[in-house]
Each structure stands twice: as C-alpha cells, then as structure tokens.
C-alpha positions as CSV (number, residue, x, y, z in Angstrom):
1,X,-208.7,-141.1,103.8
2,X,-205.1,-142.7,103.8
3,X,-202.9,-142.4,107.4
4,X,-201.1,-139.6,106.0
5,X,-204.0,-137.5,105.7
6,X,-205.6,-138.1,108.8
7,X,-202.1,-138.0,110.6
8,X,-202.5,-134.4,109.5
9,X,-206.0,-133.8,110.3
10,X,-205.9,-135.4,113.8
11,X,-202.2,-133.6,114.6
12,X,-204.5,-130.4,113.5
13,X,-206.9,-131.4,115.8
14,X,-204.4,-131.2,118.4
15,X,-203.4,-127.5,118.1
16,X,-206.5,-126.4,117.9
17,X,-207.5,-127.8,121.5
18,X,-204.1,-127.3,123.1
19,X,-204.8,-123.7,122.5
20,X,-207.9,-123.8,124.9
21,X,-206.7,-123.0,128.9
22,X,-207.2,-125.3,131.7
23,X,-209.2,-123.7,134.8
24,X,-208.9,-125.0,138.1
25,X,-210.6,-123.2,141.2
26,X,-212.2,-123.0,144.7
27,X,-214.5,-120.9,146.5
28,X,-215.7,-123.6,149.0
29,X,-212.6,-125.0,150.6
30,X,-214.3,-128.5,151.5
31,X,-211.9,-129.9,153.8
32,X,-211.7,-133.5,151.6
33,X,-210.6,-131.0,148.8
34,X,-207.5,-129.7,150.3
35,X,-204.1,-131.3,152.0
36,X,-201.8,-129.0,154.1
37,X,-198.7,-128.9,155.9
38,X,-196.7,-126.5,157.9
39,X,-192.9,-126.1,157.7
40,X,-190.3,-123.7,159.4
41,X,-186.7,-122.6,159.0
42,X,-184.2,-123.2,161.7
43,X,-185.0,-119.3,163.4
44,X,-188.5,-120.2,163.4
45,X,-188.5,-123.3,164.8
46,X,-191.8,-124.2,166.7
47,X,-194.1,-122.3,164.4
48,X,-197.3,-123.7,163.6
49,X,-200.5,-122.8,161.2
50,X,-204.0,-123.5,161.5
51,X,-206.2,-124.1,157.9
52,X,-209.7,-124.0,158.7
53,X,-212.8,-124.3,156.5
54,X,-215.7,-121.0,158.0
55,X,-218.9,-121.5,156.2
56,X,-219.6,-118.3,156.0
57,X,-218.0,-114.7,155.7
58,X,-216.5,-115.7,152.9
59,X,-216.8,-113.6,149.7
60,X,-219.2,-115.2,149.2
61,X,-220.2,-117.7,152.0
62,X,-217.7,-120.7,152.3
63,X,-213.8,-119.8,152.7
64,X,-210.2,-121.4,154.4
65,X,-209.0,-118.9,156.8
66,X,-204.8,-119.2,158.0
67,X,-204.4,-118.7,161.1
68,X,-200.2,-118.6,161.6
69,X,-198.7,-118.8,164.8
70,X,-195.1,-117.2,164.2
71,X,-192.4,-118.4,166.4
72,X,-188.9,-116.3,166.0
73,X,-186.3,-117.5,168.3
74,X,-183.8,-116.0,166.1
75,X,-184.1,-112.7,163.6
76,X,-185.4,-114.1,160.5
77,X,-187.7,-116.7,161.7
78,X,-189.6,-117.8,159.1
79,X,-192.8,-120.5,158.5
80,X,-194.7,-121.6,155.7
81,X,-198.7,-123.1,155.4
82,X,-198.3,-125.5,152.5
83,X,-201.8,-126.1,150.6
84,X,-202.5,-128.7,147.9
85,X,-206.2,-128.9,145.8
86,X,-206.7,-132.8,145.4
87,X,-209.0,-132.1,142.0
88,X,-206.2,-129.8,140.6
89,X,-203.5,-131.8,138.4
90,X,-201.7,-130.9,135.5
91,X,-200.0,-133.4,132.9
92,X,-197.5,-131.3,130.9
93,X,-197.0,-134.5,128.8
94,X,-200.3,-135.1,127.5
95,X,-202.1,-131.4,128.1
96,X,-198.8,-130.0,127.0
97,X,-196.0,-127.8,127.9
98,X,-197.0,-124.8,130.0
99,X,-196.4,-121.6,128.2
100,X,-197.4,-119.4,131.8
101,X,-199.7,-119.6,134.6
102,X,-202.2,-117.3,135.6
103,X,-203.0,-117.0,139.6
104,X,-205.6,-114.9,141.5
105,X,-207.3,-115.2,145.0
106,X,-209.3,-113.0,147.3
107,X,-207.7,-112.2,150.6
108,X,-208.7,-110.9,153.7
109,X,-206.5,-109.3,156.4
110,X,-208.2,-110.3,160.1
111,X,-205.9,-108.1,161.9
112,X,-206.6,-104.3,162.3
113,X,-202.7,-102.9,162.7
114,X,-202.7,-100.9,159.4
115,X,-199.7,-101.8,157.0
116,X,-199.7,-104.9,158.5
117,X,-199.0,-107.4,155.7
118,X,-199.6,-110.3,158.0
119,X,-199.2,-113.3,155.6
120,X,-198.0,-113.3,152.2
121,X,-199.8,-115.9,149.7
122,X,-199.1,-117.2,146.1
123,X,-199.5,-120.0,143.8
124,X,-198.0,-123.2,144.8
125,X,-196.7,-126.3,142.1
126,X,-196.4,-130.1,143.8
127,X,-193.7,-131.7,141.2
128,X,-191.7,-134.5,141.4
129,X,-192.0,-134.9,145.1
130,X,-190.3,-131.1,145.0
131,X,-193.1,-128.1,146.2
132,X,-192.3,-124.8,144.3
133,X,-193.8,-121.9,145.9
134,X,-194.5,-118.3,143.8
135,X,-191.7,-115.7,144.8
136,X,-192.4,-113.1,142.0
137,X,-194.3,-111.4,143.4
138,X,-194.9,-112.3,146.8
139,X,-198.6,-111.2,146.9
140,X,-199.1,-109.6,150.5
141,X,-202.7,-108.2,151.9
142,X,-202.0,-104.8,153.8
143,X,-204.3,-103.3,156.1
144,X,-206.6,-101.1,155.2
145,X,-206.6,-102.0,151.3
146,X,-207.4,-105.9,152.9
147,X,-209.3,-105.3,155.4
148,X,-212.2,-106.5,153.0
149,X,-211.9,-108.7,150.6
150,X,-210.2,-108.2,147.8
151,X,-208.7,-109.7,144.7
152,X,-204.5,-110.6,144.9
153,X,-203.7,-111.6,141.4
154,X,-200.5,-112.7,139.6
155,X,-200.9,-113.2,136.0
156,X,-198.3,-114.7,133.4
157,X,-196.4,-116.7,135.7
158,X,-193.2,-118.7,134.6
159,X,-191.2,-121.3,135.6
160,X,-188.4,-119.3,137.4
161,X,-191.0,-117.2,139.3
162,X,-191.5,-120.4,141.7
163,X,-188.9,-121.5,143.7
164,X,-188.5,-125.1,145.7
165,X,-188.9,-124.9,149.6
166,X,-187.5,-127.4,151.2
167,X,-188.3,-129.7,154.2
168,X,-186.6,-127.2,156.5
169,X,-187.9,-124.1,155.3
170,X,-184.7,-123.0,152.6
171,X,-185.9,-121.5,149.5
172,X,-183.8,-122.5,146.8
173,X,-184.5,-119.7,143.9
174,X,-182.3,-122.0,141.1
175,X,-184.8,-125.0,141.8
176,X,-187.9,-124.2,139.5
177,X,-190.9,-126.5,138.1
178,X,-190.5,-127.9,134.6
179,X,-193.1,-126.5,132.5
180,X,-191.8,-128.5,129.7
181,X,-193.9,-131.4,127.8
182,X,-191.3,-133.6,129.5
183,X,-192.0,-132.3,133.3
184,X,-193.6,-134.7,135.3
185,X,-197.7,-134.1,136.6
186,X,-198.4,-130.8,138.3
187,X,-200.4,-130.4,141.7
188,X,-201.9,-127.1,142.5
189,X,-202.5,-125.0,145.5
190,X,-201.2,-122.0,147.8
191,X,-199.0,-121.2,150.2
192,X,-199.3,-118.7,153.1
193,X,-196.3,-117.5,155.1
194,X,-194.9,-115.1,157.4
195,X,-191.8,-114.2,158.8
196,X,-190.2,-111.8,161.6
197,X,-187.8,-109.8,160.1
198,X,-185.9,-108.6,163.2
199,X,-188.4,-109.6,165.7
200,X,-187.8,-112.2,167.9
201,X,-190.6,-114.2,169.6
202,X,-194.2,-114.7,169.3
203,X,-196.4,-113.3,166.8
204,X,-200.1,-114.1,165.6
205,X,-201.1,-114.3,162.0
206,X,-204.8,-114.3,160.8
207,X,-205.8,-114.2,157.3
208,X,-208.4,-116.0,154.7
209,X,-208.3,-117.1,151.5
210,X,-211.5,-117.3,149.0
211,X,-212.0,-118.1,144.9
212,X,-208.7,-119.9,144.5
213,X,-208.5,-119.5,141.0
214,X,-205.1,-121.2,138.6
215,X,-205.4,-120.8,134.9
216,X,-202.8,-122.7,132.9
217,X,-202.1,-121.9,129.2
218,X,-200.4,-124.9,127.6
219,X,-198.5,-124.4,124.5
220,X,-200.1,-125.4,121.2
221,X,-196.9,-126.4,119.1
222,X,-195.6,-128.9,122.2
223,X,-199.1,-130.4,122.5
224,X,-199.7,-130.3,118.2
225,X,-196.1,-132.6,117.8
226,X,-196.7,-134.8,120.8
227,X,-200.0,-135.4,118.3
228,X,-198.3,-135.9,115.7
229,X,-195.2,-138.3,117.1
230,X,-198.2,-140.3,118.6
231,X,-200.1,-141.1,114.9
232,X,-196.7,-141.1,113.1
233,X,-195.8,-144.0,115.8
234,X,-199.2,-145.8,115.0
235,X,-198.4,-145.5,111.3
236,X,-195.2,-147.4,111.6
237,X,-196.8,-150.0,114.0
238,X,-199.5,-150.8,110.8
C-alpha cells in the first residue's frame, strides 16, 4: 500500500470515529471529582454558596446539593456557584470541532414555596482561563414540578448560548466558547445561581443536583481534515 492510499484510508478512518459522541457524566459527586467557586456582582456582594456531597437521597443514592445564601444589598443582587468535573475535558483540536452540546441534569427544589424557582442551573465550559455559563435557556426547577426529582435538560447547545461571567459577577453575552478545531481544551461542569430581582436582603437557596450528564457531538469533516493534514505532513517529512 503506497502513502497515498493509506493517507486516504487512515483520513477515512478519521471520519468515521469523529462521528461517534463523547459522554461525560456524574451521579456520585465525589468531592475529589469536582472544583467550585462562588462569585457575586457588585448588588450582591457578600453572597455565599455551600456544594456538598449527601450520600444518599439522591436519585439514586449519592448527589451535590447547593445550598445558596443570597445577599441583595441592592435590587438586582445576583451570585453564582461555579462547578468544574476534573475527569471532563474536551480537546476541540484533536477530538474535533464541536458541532453542539447536549446537557441534562436531575434537580431537586428543597424549598416548599410553590413557583419558587430557587436556583437556576446549566451547563458550564472552562476555556482559556474564561468560564462560559449556559444562558439559553436558563434551566430553573419550580416548585411543585421539582419538588421531586426530575430531569432539566437542554439539548443542541451552541456556542453563543454560553456567555463568559466574569470575576465580578458581569455576564458578557458577546464573549462565547470557541467550538472550533482551533479553540483551546474544554472543561465541563454546572453552574447554579440565584438572584433577587427587586428584593433587597437576605434570602436562602436550597437545591441538588444528580446524573450530570454533557454529551458533545464533534464534527466529522474538522476532525476527518485535521486527519488528513496530519499524514499529508508525514508524507512530506519521508
């Protein structure tokens, strides 16, 4: 078999597994397995959150239950509970470029006000020391459809429908993960969030989270190319 021919074959190779999705989930919440971080805007300055690892009562057993203490000294107060999985990466340029991004939970409202939507929760990307949180849709668990567990799902996720949060709590909508075979490696997780509209003070916010689940469907034609420039490179080396 000459180079051409198995530049071919191999590049085939490539498109054929670059069509096969990349799984990443959680139902036990082992605290080595997760990172987390809490940040506030300026109106909620002083808020904290609480991630905690309940063995059982989960759905089933093991689960990470939120715990957000809201402080609004202004309308508007806002906080975020920043989770990161440390098994769940993503390499755009070798596993190829991400075509969408398919994100489901289970959620559990611990507070019994009905229509309470106590926290709202999504898929969160680590990227180039940037974290992108998912703002379309906001998933929200409201009392009494939550009040159980039940499944909060977003499928076909792009780019634009995560937006960066900053260090101080601004979303910036314009400031999206690259899901390009150039973007740099993905980290996966959640967020959790609350914020207090035209309340102003102190408000408690108690939710869990349970079978994390992220499915990423890379692109076969980015993934199939990056195969071929790679044995096209090697047959110019020889």
């Amino acid at each position: 078999m000459n180079i051409q021919t198995l530049t071919l074959v191999i590049a085939a190779g490539y498109a054929s597994s670059a069509q096969a999705n990349v799984t990443f989930t959680d139902g036990v919440f082992a605290p080595a397995s997760w990172t987390s971080n809490t940040i506030a805007d300026a109106n909620g300055f002083g808020s904290t959150s609480l991630e905690t690892q309940f063995l059982t009562g989960g759905n089933s057993n093991e689960y990470m239950r939120i715990e957000i203490n809201l402080v609004a000294i202004a309308a508007g107060g806002g906080v975020f509970s920043l989770n990161r999985n440390t098994n769940a990466f993503y390499d755009p340029s070798i596993q190829g470029a991400v075509t969408h991004i398919d994100y489901s939970e289970d959620s559990r409202n611990f507070q019994p006000v009905s229509g309470s939507n106590v926290q709202g929760t999504g898929l969160l990307i680590e990227q180039g020391g940037k974290t992108y949180i998912q703002r379309s849709p906001v998933l929200v668990m409201p009392n009494p459809g939550f009040s159980d567990w039940a499944q909060n799902s977003a499928p076909g996720l792009v780019a634009s429908d995560l937006w960066e949060v900053t260090a101080t709590g601004t979303l910036i909508a314009s400031s999206n993960p690259d899901f390009s075979a150039s973007g740099a490696v993905m980290q996966f997780g959640f967020w959790r969030g609350a914020s207090s509209g035209n309340f102003v003070g102190t408000d408690f916010r108690d939710a869990g989270i349970d079978n994390w689940r992220v499915v990423v469907a890379p692109s076969p034609a980015s993934a199939s190319l990056l195969g071929i420039g790679l044995l096209l490179s090697a047959r110019r080396r020889r």
